[in-house]
C-alpha positions as CSV (number, residue, x, y, z in Angstrom):
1,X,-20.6,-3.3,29.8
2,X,-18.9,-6.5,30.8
3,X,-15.4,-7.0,28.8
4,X,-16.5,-10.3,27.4
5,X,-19.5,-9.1,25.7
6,X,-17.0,-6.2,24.2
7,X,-14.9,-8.8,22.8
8,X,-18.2,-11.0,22.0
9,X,-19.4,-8.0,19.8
10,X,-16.9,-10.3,17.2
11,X,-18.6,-13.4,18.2
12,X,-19.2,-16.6,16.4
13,X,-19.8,-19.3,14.1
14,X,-22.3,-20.0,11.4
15,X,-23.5,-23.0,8.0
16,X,-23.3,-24.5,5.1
17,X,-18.9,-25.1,4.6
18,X,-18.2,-27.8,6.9
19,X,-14.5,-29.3,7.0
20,X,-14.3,-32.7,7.1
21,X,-12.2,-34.2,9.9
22,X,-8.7,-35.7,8.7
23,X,-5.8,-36.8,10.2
24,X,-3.5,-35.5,7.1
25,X,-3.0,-31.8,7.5
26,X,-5.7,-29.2,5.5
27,X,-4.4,-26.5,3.4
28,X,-2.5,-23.5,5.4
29,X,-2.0,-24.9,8.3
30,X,-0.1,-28.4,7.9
31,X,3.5,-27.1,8.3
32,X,5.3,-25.2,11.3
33,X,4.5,-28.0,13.5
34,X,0.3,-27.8,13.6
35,X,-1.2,-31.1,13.8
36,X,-4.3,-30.9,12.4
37,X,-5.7,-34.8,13.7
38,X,-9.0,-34.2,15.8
39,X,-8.9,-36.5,18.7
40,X,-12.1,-38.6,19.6
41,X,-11.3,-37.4,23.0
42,X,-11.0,-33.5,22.8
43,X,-8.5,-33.3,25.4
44,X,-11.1,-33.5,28.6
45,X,-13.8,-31.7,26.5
46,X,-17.4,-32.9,26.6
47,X,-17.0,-34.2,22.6
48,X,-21.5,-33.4,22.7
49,X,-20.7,-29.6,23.3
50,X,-18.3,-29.1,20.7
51,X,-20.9,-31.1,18.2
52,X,-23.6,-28.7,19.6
53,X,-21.4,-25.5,19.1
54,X,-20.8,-26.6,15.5
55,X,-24.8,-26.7,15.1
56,X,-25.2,-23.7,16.5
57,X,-22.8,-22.2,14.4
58,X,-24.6,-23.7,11.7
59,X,-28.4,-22.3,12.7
60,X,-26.8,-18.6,13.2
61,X,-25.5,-18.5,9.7
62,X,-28.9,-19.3,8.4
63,X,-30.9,-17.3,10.6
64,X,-28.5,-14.6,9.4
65,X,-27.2,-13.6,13.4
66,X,-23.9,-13.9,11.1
67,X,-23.1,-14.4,7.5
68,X,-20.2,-17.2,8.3
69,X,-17.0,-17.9,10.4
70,X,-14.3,-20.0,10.8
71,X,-13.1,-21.2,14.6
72,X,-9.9,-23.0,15.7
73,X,-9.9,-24.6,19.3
74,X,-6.8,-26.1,20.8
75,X,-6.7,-27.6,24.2
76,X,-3.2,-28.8,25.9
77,X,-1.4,-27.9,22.9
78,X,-3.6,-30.2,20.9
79,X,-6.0,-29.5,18.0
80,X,-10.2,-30.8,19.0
81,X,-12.1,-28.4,16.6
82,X,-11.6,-26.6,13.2
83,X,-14.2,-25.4,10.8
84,X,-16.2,-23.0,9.1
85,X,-19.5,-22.1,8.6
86,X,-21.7,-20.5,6.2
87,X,-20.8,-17.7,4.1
88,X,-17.5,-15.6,3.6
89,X,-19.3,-13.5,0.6
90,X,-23.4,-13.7,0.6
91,X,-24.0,-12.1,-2.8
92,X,-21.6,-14.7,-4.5
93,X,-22.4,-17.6,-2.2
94,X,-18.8,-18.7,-1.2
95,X,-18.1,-20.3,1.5
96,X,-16.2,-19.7,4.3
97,X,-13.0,-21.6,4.8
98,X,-10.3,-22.0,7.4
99,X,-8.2,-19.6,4.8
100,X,-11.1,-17.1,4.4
101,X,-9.1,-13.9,4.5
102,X,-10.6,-11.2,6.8
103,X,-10.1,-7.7,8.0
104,X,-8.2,-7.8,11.3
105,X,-8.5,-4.3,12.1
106,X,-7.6,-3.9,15.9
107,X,-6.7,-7.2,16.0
108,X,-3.6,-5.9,14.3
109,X,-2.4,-4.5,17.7
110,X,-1.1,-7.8,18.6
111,X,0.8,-8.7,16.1
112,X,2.8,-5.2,16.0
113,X,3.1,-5.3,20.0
114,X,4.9,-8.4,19.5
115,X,7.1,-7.4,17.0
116,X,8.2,-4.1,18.9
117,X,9.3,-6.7,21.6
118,X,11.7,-8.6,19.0
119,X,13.0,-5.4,19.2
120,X,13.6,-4.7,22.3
121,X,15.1,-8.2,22.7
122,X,17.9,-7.1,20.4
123,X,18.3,-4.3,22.8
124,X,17.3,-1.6,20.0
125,X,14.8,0.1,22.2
126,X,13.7,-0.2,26.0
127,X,10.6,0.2,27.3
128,X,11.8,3.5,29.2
129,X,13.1,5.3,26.2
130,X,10.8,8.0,25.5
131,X,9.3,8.3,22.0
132,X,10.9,11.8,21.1
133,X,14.2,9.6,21.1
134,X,12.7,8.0,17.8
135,X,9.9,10.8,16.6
136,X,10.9,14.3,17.0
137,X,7.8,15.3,16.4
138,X,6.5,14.1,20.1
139,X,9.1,16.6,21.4
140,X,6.4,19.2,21.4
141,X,3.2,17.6,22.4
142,X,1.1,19.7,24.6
143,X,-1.9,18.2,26.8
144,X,-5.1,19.6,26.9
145,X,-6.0,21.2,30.1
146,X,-9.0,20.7,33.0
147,X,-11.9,22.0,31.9
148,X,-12.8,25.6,33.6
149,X,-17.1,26.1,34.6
150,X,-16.7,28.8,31.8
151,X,-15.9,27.1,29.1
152,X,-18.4,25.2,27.2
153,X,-15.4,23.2,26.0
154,X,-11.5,23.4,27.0
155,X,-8.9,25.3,25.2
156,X,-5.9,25.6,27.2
157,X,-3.1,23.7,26.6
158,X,0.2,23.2,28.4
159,X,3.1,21.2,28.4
160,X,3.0,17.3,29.8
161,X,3.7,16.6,33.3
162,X,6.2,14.1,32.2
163,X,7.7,12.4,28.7
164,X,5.8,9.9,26.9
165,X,7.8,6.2,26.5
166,X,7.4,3.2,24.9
167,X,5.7,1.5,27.6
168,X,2.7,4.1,27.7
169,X,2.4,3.5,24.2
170,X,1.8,-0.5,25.0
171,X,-0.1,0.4,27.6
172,X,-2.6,2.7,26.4
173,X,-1.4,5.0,29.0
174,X,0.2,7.6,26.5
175,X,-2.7,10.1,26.3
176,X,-3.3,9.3,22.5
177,X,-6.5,8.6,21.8
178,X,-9.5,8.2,18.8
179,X,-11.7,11.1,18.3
180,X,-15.2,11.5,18.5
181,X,-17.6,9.5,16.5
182,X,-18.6,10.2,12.7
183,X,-21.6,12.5,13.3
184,X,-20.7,13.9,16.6
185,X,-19.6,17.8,17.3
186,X,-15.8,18.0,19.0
187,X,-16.2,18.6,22.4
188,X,-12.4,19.6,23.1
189,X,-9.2,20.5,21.1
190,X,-8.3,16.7,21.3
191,X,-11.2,15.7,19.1
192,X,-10.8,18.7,16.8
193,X,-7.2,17.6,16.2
194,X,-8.4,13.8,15.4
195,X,-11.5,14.7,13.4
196,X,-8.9,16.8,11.2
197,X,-6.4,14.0,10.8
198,X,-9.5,11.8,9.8
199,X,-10.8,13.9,6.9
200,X,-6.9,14.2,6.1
201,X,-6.9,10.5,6.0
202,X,-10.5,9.8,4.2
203,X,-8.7,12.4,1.5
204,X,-6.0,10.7,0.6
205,X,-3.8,13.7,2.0
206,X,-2.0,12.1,4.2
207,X,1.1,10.3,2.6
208,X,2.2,7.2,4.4
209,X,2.9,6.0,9.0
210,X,5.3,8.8,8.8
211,X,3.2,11.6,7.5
212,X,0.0,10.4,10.1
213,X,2.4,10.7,13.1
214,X,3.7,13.9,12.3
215,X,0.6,15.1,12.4
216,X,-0.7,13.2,15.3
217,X,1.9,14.5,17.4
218,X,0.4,17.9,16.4
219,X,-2.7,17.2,18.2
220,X,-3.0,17.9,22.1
221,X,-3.2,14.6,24.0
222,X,-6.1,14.1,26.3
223,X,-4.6,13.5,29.5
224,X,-0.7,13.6,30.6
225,X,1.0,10.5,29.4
226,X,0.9,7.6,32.6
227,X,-2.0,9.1,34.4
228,X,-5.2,7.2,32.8
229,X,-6.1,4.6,30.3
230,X,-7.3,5.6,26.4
231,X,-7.7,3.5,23.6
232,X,-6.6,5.1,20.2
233,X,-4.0,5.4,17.9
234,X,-0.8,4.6,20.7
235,X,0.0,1.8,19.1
236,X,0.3,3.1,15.3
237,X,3.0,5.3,16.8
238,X,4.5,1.8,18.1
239,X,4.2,0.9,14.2
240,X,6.2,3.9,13.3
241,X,8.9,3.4,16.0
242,X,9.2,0.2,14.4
243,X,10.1,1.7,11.2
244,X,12.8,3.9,12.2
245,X,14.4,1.5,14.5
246,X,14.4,-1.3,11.9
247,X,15.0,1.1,9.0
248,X,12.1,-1.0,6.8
249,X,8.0,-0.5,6.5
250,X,6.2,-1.6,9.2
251,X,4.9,-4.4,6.8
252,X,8.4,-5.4,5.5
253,X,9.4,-6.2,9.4
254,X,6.3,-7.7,9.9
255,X,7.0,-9.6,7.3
256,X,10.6,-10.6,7.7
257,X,10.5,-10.8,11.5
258,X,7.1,-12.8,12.7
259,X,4.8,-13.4,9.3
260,X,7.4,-15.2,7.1
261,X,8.6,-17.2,9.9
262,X,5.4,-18.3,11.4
263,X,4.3,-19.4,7.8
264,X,1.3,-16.6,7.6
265,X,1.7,-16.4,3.9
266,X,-2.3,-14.1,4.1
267,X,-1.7,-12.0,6.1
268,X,-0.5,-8.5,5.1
269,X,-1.8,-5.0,4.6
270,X,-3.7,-5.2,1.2
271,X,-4.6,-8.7,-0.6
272,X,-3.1,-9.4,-4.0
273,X,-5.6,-9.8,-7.0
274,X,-5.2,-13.5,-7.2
275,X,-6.1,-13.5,-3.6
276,X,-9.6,-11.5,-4.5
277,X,-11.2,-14.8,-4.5
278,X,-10.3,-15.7,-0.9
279,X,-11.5,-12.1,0.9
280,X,-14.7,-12.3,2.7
281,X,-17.2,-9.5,1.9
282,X,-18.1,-7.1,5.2
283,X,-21.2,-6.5,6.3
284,X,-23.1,-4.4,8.9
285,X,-26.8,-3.2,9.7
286,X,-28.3,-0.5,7.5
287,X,-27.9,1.8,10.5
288,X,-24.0,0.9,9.8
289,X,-24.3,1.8,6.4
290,X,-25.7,4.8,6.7
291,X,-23.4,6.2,9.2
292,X,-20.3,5.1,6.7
293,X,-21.7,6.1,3.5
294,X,-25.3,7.6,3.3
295,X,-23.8,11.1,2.4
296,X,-22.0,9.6,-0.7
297,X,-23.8,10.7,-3.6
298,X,-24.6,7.4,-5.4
299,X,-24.6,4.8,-2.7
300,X,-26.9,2.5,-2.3
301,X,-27.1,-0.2,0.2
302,X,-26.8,-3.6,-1.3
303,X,-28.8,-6.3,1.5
304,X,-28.8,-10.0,0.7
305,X,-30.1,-10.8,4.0
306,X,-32.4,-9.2,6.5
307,X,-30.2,-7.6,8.9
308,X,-26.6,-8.2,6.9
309,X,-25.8,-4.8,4.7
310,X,-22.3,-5.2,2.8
311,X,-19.9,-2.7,3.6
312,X,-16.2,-2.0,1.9
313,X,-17.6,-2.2,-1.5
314,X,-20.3,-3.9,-3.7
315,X,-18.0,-6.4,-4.9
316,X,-14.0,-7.9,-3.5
317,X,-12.7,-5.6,-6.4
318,X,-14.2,-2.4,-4.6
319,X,-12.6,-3.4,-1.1
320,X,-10.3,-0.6,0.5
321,X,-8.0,-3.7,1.1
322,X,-7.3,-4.8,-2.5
323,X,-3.6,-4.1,-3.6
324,X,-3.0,-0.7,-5.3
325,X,-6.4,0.3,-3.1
326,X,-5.2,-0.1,0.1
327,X,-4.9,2.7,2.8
328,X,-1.5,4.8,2.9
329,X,-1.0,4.2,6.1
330,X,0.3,1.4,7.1
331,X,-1.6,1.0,10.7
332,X,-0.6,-0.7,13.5
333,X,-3.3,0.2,15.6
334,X,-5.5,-1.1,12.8
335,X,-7.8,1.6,11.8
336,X,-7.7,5.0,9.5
337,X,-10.4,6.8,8.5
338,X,-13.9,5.9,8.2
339,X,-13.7,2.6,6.5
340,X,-9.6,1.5,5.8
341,X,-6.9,0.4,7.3
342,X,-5.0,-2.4,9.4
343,X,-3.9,-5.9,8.3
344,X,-5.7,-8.6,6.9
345,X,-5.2,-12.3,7.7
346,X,-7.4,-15.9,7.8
347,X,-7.8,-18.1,11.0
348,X,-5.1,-20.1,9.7
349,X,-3.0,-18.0,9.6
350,X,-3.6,-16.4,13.1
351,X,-3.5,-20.0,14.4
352,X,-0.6,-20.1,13.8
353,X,0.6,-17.0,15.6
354,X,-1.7,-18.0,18.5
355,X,0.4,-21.5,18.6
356,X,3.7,-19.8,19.1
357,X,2.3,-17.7,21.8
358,X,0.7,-20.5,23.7
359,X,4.0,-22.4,23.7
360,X,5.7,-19.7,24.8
361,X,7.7,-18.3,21.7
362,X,8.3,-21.8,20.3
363,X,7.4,-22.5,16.4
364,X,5.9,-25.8,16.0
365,X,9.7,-27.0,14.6
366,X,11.0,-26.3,18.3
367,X,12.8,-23.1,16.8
368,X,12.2,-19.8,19.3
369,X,11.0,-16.9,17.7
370,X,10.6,-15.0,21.3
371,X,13.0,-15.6,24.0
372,X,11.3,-17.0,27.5
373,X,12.0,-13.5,28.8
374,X,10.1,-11.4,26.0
375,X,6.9,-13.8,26.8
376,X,7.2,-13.5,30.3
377,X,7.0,-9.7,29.7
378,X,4.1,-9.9,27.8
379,X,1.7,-11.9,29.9
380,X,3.0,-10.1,32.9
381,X,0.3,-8.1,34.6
382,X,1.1,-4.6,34.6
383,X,1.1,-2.3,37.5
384,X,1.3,1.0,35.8
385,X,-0.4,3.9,37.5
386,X,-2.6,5.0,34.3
387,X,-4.3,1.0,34.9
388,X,-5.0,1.4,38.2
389,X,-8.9,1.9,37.4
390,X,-8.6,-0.6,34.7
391,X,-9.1,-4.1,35.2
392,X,-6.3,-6.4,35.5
393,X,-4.0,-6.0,32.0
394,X,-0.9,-7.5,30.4
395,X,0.8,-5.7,27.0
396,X,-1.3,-8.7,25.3
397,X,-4.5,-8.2,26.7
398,X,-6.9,-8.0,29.8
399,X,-6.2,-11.0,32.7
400,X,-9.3,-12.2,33.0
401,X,-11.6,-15.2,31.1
402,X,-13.5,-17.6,33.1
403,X,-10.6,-18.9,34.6
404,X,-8.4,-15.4,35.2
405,X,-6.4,-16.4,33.5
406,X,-6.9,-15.7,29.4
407,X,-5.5,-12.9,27.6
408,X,-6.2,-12.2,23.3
409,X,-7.6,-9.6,21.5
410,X,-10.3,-8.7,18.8
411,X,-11.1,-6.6,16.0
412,X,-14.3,-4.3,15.1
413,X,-15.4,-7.1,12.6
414,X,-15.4,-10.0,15.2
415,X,-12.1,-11.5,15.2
416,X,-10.5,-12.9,17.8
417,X,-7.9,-14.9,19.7
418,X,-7.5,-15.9,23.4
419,X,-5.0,-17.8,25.1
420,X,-5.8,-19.3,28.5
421,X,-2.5,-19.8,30.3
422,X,-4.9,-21.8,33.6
423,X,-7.3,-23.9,31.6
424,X,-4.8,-24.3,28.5
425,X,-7.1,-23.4,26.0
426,X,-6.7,-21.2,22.9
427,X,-8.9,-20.0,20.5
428,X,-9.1,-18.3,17.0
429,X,-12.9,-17.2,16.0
430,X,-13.2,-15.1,12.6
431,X,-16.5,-13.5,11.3
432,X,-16.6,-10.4,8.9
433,X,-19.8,-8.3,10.5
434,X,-19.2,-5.1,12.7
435,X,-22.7,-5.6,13.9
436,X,-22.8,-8.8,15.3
437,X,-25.1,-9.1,18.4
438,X,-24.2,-10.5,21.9
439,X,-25.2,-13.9,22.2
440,X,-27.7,-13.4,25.0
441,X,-28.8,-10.5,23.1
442,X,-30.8,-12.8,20.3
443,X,-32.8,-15.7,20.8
444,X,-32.4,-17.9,17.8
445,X,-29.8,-20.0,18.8
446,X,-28.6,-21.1,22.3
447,X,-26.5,-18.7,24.0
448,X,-24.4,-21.5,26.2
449,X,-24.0,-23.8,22.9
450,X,-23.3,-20.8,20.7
451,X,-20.4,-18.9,22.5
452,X,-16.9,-21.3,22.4
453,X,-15.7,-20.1,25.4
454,X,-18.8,-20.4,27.3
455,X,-18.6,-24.7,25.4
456,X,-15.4,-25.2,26.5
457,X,-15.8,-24.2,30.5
458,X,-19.0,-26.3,30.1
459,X,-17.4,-28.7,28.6
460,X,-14.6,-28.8,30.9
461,X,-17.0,-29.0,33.9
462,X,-19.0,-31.9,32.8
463,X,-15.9,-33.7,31.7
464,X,-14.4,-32.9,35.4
465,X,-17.8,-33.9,37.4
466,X,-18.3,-37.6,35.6
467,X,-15.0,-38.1,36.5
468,X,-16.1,-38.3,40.9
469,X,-12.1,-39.2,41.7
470,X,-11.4,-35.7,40.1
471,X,-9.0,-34.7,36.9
472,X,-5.8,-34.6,36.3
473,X,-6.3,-31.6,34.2
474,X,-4.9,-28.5,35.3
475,X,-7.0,-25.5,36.8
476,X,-10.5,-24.9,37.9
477,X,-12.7,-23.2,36.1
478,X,-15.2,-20.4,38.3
479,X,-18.7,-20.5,36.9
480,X,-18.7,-16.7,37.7
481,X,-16.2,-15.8,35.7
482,X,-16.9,-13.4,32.6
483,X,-14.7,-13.9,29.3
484,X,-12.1,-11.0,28.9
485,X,-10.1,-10.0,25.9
486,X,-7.9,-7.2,25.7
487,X,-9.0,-4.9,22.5
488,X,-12.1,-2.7,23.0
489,X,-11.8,-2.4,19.0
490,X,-15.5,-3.7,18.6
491,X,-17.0,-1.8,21.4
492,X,-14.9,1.4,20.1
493,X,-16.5,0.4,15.9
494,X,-19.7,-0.1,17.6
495,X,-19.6,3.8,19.2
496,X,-17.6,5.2,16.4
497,X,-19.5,3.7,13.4
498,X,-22.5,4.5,15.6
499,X,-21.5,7.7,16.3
500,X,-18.4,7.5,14.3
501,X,-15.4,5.2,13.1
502,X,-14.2,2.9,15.0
């Protein structure tokens, strides 16, 4: 399965809510720098795509491919498109809006990868340092042994070949992984381990980052740490490193360190009552549902549309992201359980984080909240032995896009941020529905008018070939291409909340 249509599992737009075009800033996003003008001349995009994106957007929230979104475009450091379409809640009819708050869920990866680097700026952890340094409990780990032609499933373990360190962690490289999906048999002592920690976690018994490490560390990694690549719960561990290097919450850094300072006043692990208003209902396909809740005596699915079940509750108030309902664990990987976990934030405020990155740790005030160095680091494309089968990676994403150039990430509910480093693009598209189809996988709207990255190579192109004497625009865009974003968190909700969590 192509990358791109893993990311584009979180794909985009939809109706009704449309944001009228101003050259004063709109709510959330004014400050910090973020102009929020749309030129006439969308920075040498074809002006008729974006129009025809915004239409399509429009036609998939009604034909119910999506219950709503909200996209930011910027191009050269300038804003050319910001809006929303159609629904954030079906059932209540409201629309969604630019500050539409969402559940992030891997998408949260990100944000706490980048703030384990301000770390390691101040020299308070290197990338070499190996994670028993921080968590005892990794001391001990054990790896789970080859499989023998006698065993219907392995059970030996033995020690690993070498420590795990911070950089397998932001690699994916550390042997941590998720478990099987809900509905699946273990097939090894690895998922055994994870399916207990997820009933611990669905229970309530597990008490806060702390407590879920401990016991993660109790539960044999899949391969030794460096040798292969696994997507799972490395990153929470990054989260708890965090912790007890900064001595605060992994929120309360987050908080302090990037969110604070960017201006992301939404974004956060739970949502405040007087917030309620502004969270976007989830929703799924019955199959979904089902999966998540159909052994629950009681349940009943609750379908506004044909296709779009609600998950996370019957009503805002139910959500397992309202304050003083939250999940324990505060989870930097951005997922506990079956149905919990990870931050929440709007495409505001995630613009906003996208803006510093694409200006290379610069707020919009000319302040620098990463030094040249730590960005550098990031985008760097890594050469670790356990991504040698992988395709082409950096610690904030896959190198890849149209161009080969675009790195982001994504969440299981379709959200999603890309920053094109060739074409100069970036992107924030938000929806709330962990069953969105691939574009070319539905017919009722246009695939090549429907997909924003697909608009803005198209747009690029016929921008580039009216002008015969060529553009001054940097980069060339390859037809051939595919889109790539770095989290594999809608793929992985797709096969866990198909088989399992995700």
């Amino acid at each position: 399965m192509p990358f791109r249509h893993r990311l584009h599992h979180c794909y985009h737009k939809g109706v009704v809510k449309k944001l009228k075009r101003s050259s004063k800033p709109r709510a959330g996003l004014g400050d910090k720098g973020l102009t929020l003008e749309v030129p006439h001349d969308p920075c040498g995009i074809d002006p008729l795509l974006i129009r025809k994106y915004e239409a399509a957007m429009k036609a998939a929230s009604r034909k119910n491919i999506i219950p709503g979104c909200a996209s930011i475009v910027m191009r050269h450091g300038k804003l050319i498109h910001a809006r929303a379409f159609g629904y954030a809640d079906l059932e209540s009819k409201k629309p969604f809006r630019l500050d539409t708050i969402c559940r992030t869920f891997c998408l949260t990866k990100s944000f706490v990868t980048v703030a384990f680097m301000m770390l390691v700026e101040q020299g308070k952890v290197r990338f070499e340092d190996p994670v028993a340094k921080f968590l005892p409990a990794f001391a001990d780990i054990q790896v789970v042994a080859a499989r023998s032609s006698e065993e219907k499933k392995p059970s030996m373990l033995i020690k690993p070949k070498r420590a795990m360190r911070m950089q397998h962690l932001l690699t994916h490289t550390s042997g941590l992984s998720y478990g099987c999906g809900f509905g699946e048999s273990p097939s090894d002592a690895t998922e055994e381990g994870y399916a207990r920690l997820v009933k611990a976690v669905d229970d309530g018994a597990v008490r806060n980052l702390e407590d879920f490490t401990n016991r993660l560390a109790k539960v044999p990694l899949r391969f030794h740490p460096g040798d292969a690549y696994a997507y799972g719960f490395s990153t929470d561990v990054l989260g708890r490193v965090i912790e007890v290097v900064s001595q605060q919450t992994l929120e309360d850094f987050l908080l302090e360190r990037l969110f604070k300072p960017l201006g992301m006043h939404d974004t956060s692990f739970s949502v405040p009552d007087e917030k309620l208003p502004r969270l976007a209902a989830c929703y799924g396909n019955a199959s979904t549902w089902g999966r998540l809740y159909g052994t629950m005596p009681g349940r009943a699915p609750q379908a506004s549309r044909a296709g779009l079940v609600r998950l996370d509750g019957d009503s805002v108030k139910e959500s397992a992201w309202r304050r003083g309902q939250e999940c324990k664990i505060q989870s930097g990987g951005g997922i506990m359980g079956h149905m919990q976990g990870g931050l929440v934030s709007t495409v505001a405020d995630t613009c906003r984080f996208v803006h510093m990155l694409f200006r290379r740790g610069l707020l919009g005030d000319g302040k620098r909240l990463l030094k040249e160095d730590t960005m550098q680091a990031l985008e760097m494309p890594r050469k670790d032995t356990g991504l040698a089968n992988e395709e082409r990676q950096c610690l904030l994403g896959a190198l890849a896009g149209f161009s080969g150039k675009e790195f982001g990430w994504g969440g299981a509910a379709c959200t999603y941020w890309s920053v094109d480093r060739k074409e100069s693009n970036a992107i924030v598209w938000f929806t709330q529905d962990l069953d969105m189809p691939e574009w070319e996988d539905q017919d009722e709207v246009d695939k090549e008018e429907a997909d924003i990255w697909t608009v803005l190579k198209n747009g690029a192109l016929r921008r580039r070939s009216r002008k015969a004497g060529g553009s001054s625009r940097p980069g060339c865009v390859s037809s051939t291409s595919s889109f790539c974003c770095a989290s594999m968190c809608s793929l992985l909700y797709s096969a866990r909340c198909q088989k399992g969590r995700g």
